[in-house]
C-alpha positions in Angstrom: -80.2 7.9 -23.8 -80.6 5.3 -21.4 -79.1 2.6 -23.2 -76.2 4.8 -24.3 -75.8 5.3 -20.3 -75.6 1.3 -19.8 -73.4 1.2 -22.5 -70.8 3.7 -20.8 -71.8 1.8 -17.3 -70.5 -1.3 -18.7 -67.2 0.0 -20.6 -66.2 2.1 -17.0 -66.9 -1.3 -15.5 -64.6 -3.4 -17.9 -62.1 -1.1 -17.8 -62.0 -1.2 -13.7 -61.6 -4.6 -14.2 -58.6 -4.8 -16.6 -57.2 -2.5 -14.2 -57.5 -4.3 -11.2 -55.8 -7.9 -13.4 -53.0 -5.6 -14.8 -52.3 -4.7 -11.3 -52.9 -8.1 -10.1 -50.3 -9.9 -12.5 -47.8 -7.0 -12.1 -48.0 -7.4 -8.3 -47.4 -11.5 -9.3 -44.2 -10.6 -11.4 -43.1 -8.7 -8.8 -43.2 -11.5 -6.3 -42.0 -13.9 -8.8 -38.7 -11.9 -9.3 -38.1 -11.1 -6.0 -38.2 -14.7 -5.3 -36.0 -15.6 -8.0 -33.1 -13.1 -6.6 -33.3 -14.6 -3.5 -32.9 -17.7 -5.1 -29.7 -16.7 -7.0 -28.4 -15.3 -4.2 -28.5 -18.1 -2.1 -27.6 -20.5 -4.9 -24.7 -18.5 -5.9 -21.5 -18.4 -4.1 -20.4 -15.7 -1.5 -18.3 -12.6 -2.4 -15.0 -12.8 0.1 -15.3 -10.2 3.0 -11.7 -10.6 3.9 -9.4 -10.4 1.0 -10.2 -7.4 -1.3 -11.4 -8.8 -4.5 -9.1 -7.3 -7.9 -11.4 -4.5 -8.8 -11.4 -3.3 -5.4 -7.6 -2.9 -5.7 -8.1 -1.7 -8.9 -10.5 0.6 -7.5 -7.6 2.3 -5.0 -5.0 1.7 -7.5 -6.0 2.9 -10.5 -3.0 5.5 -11.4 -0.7 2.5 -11.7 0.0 1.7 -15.6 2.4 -1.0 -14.9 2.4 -5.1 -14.3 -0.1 -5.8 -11.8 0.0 -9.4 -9.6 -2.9 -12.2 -10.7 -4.5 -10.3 -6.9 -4.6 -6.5 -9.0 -2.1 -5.2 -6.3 0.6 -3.3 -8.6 3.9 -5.3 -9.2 6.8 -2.5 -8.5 9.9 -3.8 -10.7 12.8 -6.2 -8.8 15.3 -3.5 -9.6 13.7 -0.8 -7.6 13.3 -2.7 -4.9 17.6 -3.2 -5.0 17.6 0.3 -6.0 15.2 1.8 -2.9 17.6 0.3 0.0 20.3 2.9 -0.7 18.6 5.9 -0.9 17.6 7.9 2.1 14.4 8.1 4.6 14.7 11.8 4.1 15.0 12.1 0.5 12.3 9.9 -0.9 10.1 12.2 2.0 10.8 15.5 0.7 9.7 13.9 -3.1 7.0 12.4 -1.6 5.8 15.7 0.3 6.4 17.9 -2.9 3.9 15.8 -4.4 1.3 16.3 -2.3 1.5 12.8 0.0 2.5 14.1 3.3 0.9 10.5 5.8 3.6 8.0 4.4 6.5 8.0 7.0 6.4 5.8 10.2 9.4 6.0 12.9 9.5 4.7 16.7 10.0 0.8 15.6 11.9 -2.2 17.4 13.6 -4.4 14.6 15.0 -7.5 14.3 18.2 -6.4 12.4 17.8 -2.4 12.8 21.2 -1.8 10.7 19.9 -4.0 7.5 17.6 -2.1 5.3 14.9 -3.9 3.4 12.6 -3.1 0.2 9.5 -4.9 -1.3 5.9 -4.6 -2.1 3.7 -4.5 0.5 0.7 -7.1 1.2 -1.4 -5.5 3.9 -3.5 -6.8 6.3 -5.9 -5.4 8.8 -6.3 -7.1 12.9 -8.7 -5.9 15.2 -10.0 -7.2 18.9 -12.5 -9.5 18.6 -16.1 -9.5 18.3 -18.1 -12.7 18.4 -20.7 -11.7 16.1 -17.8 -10.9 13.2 -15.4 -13.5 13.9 -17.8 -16.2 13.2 -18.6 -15.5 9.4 -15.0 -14.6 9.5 -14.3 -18.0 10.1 -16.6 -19.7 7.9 -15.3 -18.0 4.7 -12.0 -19.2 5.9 -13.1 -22.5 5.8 -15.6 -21.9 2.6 -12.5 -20.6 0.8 -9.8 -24.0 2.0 -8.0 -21.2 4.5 -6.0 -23.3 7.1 -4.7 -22.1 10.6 -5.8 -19.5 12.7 -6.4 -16.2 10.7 -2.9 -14.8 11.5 -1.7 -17.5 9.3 -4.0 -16.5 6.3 -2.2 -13.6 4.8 1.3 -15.1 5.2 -0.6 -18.0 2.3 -0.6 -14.9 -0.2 2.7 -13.5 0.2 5.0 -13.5 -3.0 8.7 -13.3 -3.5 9.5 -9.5 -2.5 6.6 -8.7 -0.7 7.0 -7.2 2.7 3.8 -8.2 4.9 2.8 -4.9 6.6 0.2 -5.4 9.0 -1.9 -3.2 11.4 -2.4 -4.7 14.8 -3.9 -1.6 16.3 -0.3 -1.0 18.6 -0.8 -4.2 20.5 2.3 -6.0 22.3 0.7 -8.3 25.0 -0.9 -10.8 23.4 -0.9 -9.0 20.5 1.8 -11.3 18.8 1.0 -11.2 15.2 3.9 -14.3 14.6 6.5 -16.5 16.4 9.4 -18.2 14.9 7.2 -20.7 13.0 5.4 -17.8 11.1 8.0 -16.0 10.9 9.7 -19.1 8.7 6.7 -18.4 6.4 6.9 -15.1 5.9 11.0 -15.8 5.0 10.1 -18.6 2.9 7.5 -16.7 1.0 8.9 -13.0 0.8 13.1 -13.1 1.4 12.5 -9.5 2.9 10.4 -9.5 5.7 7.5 -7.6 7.5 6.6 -4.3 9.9 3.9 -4.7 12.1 2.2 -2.1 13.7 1.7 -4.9 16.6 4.1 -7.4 18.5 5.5 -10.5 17.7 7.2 -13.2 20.1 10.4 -15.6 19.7 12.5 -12.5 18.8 15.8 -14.5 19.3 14.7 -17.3 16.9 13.1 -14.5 14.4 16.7 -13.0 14.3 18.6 -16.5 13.2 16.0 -17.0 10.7 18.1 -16.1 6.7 17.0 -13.7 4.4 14.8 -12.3 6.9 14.4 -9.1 9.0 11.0 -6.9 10.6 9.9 -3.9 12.4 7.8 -3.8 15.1 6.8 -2.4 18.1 7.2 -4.7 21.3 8.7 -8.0 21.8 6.2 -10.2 24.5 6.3 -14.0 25.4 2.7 -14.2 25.2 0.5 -16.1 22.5 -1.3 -13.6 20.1 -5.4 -13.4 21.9 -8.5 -11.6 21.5 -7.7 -10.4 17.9 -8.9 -11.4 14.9 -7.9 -10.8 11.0 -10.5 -8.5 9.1 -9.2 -7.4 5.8 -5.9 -8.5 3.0 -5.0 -5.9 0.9 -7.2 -3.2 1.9 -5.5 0.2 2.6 -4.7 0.2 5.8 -3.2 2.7 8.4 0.3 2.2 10.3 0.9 5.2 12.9 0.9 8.2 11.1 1.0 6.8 7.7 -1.1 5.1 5.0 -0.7 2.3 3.0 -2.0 0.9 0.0 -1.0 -2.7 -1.4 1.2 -2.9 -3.9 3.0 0.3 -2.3 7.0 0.1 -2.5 7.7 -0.3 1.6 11.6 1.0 2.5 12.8 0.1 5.6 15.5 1.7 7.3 17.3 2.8 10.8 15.3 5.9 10.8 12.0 4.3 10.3 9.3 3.2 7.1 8.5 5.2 4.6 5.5 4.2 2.1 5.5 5.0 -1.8 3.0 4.6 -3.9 3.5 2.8 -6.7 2.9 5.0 -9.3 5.7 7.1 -7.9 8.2 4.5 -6.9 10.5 5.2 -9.8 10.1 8.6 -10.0 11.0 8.9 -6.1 14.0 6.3 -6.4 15.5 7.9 -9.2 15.3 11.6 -7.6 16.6 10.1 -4.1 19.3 8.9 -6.1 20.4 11.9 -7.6 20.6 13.7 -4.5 22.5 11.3 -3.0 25.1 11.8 -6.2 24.4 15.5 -5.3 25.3 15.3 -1.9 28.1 13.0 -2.2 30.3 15.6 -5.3 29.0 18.5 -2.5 30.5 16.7 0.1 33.8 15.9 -1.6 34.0 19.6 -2.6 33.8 21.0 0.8 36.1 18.3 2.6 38.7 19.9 0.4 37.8 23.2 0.7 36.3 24.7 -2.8 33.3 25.4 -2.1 34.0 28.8 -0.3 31.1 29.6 2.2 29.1 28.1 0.1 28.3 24.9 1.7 25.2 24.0 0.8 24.1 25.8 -2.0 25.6 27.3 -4.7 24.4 25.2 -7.5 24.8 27.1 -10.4 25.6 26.7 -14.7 29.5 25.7 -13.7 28.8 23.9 -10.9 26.1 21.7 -12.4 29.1 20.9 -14.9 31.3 19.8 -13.0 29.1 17.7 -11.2 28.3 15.9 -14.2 32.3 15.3 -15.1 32.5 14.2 -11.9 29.5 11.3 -12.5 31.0 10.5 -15.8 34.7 9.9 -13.4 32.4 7.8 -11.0 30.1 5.6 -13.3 29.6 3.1 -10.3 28.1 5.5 -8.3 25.2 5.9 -10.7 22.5 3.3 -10.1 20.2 4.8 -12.9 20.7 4.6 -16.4 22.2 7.2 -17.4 19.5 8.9 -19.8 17.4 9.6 -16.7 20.2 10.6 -15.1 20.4 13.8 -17.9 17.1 14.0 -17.8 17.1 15.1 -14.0 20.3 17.1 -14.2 18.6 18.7 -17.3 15.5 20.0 -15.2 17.9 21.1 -12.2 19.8 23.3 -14.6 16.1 24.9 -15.9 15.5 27.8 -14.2 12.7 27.5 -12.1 10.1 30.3 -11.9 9.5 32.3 -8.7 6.3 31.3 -6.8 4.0 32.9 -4.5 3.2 31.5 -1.3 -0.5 31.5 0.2 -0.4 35.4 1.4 2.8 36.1 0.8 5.5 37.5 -1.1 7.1 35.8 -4.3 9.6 32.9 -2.9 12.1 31.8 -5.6 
């Protein structure tokens, strides 16, 4: 019995022992990959902080099917943009409100051509006042990443042809003068459309001679742009009342900005469209007269007709091609079911 009890005394005390080394070497592993992380991560290369990586526009963009830019942002088609800047403010809102996006309409601007309207994508970029502790790294992945110039300068380097720059500068005029005429050659150069700033800018006259170039904004100031500093490209950022993603289809107009989102852009074109052609044959009927009391409404079987005949006898007016053209006047001429509203009674 003894011996059988110095047996078991022994076996208890190995297996202590290969305890204590399996915990000993898996505590060493431990270390050892730790080490080797912090190795890799200082070995490898930063991610950017400033300018949204593809999969991060990806990320906010992903209902877009369509051409996307090398960046991810979405790549709206040229026509559209030539398309968008004869549609109305109002129209593209009401499509854009029936769909559920009710934050994308700005108004309230300064301009430097307020009677030319302007379309493109947008590239957005965020400003805020500065903060020692963020500007620094800031401005050493500027300078890890070849940026040039002060970081105002930065997104104007990423602009494409028929971009429109739209850039939050938190509502500051005074020395909140996102570009002066030398930027504002860049932005030309780089975009032939032109920007809106929720910010100032200075060298309005000069800005106004530049070609192929126009901008919203919200104060005109002598002063130097100070005490700001850029902290994101082409995240989604927020201008007044409205948000914006990049890649979003930006109109500009008298009336104010309205944002699109990509995914809709040609769905909201081609519906502003035909209710301009809508308004335009209503228009025509009651300047002479035939459309009774009826001045609004009245859109029924025979008068859906006629407005059609009376496309086919204007084919210049029609901007779309003509098969989504049926397409919309065949849904107007469905007849849509009666709803009922939140707590109340059936609305038609």
């Amino acid at each position: 019995m003894k011996k059988e009890a110095a047996v078991l005394r022994r076996k208890d005390k190995l297996s202590d022992n290969v305890l204590r080394l399996n915990e000993r070497n898996r505590m060493k592993n431990l270390v050892v990959s730790a080490l080797l992380g912090y190795m890799a991560i200082g070995l490898s290369p930063a991610l950017a902080q400033v300018k949204m990586t593809r999969e991060q526009i990806l990320f906010y963009t992903s209902d877009w099917k369509g051409d996307r830019f090398p960046d991810g942002r979405p790549k709206v088609p040229d026509d559209l943009l030539k398309r968008a800047v004869s549609v109305s403010i109002e129209d593209i809102w009401d499509f854009l409100r029936e769909k559920g996006y009710q934050n994308q309409y700005e108004g309230h601007w300064e301009a430097l051509h307020i009677e030319k309207p302007f379309a493109g994508r947008a590239l957005t970029a965020q400003y805020m006042p500065v903060r020692p502790d963020m500007a620094g790294p800031i401005a050493a992945e500027g300078k890890r990443e070849g940026r040039v110039g002060s970081t105002n300068s930065w997104p104007i380097a990423e602009l494409q042809i028929g971009d429109v720059y739209v850039a939050d500068g938190f509502g500051k005029v005074i020395e909140g003068t996102l570009i002066g005429s030398n930027l504002g050659n860049g932005i030309a150069a780089h975009t032939h459309t032109g920007f809106v700033f929720n910010a100032g800018i200075r060298d309005q006259e000069e800005n106004r001679e530049i070609p192929n170039f126009n901008g919203f904004y919200r104060g005109t100031d002598p002063s130097a742009w100070a005490q700001m500093e850029l902290t994101s490209i082409n995240a989604p950022i927020r201008i007044g009342r409205a948000v914006v993603l990049p890649g979003d289809l930006v109109l500009a107009k008298t009336d104010g900005v309205i944002f699109i989102p990509a995914v809709f852009a040609e769905e909201a074109v081609s519906s502003a469209e035909f209710t301009n052609l809508k308004d335009a044959f209503n228009f025509e009927l009651n300047q002479q007269g035939k459309n009774g009391a009826m001045f609004e409404g009245g859109w029924n079987a025979e008068k859906y007709a006629a407005f059609a005949k009376w496309v086919d006898a204007h084919p210049d007016m029609l901007k779309m091609p003509r098969s989504e053209f049926d397409a919309l006047l065949a849904e107007a001429t469905q007849p849509h079911p009666r709803h009922r509203g939140p707590g109340g009674p059936a609305q038609p």
